[in-house]
N, C-alpha and C positions, 0 to 999 in steps of 0.2 A: 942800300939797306932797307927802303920801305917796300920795295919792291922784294926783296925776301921775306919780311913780314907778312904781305899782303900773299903769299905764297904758303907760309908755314901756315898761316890761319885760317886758309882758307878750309877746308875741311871743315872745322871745327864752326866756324859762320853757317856755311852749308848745311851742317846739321842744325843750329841752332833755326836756320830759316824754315826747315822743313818742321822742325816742333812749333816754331809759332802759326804756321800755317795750320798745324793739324788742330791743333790749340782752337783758331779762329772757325775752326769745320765743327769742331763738335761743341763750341758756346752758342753758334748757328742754330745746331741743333736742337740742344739747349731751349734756347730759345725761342725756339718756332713755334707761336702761337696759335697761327692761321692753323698748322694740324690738329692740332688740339680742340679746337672748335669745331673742324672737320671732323673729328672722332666723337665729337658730342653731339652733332649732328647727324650722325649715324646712328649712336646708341637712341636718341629720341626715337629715330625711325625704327629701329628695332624693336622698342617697348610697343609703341604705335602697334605693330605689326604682328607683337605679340611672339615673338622671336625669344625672347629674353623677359625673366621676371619680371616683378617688380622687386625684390630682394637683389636680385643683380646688377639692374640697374642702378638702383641706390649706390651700391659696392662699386661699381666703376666709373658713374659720375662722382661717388667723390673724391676717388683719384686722380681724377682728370680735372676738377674744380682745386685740389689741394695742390697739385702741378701747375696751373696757371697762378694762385698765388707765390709759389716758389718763384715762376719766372718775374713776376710784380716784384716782391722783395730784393732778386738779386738785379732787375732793372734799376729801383732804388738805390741801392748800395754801394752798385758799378758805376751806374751813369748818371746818378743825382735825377732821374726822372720817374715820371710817374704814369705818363702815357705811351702808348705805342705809337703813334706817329712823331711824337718827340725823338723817340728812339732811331727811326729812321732818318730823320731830319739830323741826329748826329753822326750818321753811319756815312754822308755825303759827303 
């Protein structure tokens, strides 16, 4: 009988594994901080370089500064932490 359980359910496991995976790819994403500062260090060079306002700069660093606190609060929330190497120290 566990072996026809483990038959019937499986599908339905299957798909549950592939939603937690996908799940786990886009809180990744989410999360990823390191781009985020890589996109704000692009945008300095742009102002720098005279590429982009000063009006637009303003307007897209503070999406990207409002975004890194989003990822802070829901670090908070989720994982009881408060820094970024804490985070990975519980990803181990």
């Amino acid at each position: 009988m566990l072996l026809v359980d483990d038959i019937l359910l499986f599908p339905i496991k299957g798909i549950f594994y592939v939603f937690k995976q996908i799940h786990n790819a886009a809180e990744a994403d989410f999360l990823d901080e390191e781009g985020i500062t890589n996109q704000l260090s692009e945008l300095y060079m742009m102002l720098e370089t005279d590429k982009i306002t000063e009006e637009e700069f303003n307007e897209k660093e503070g999406i990207l500064l409002d975004r890194l606190d989003e990822i802070e609060e829901y670090k908070k929330a989720h994982y009881g932490i408060d820094d970024e190497e804490d985070a990975y120290e519980d990803d181990r």
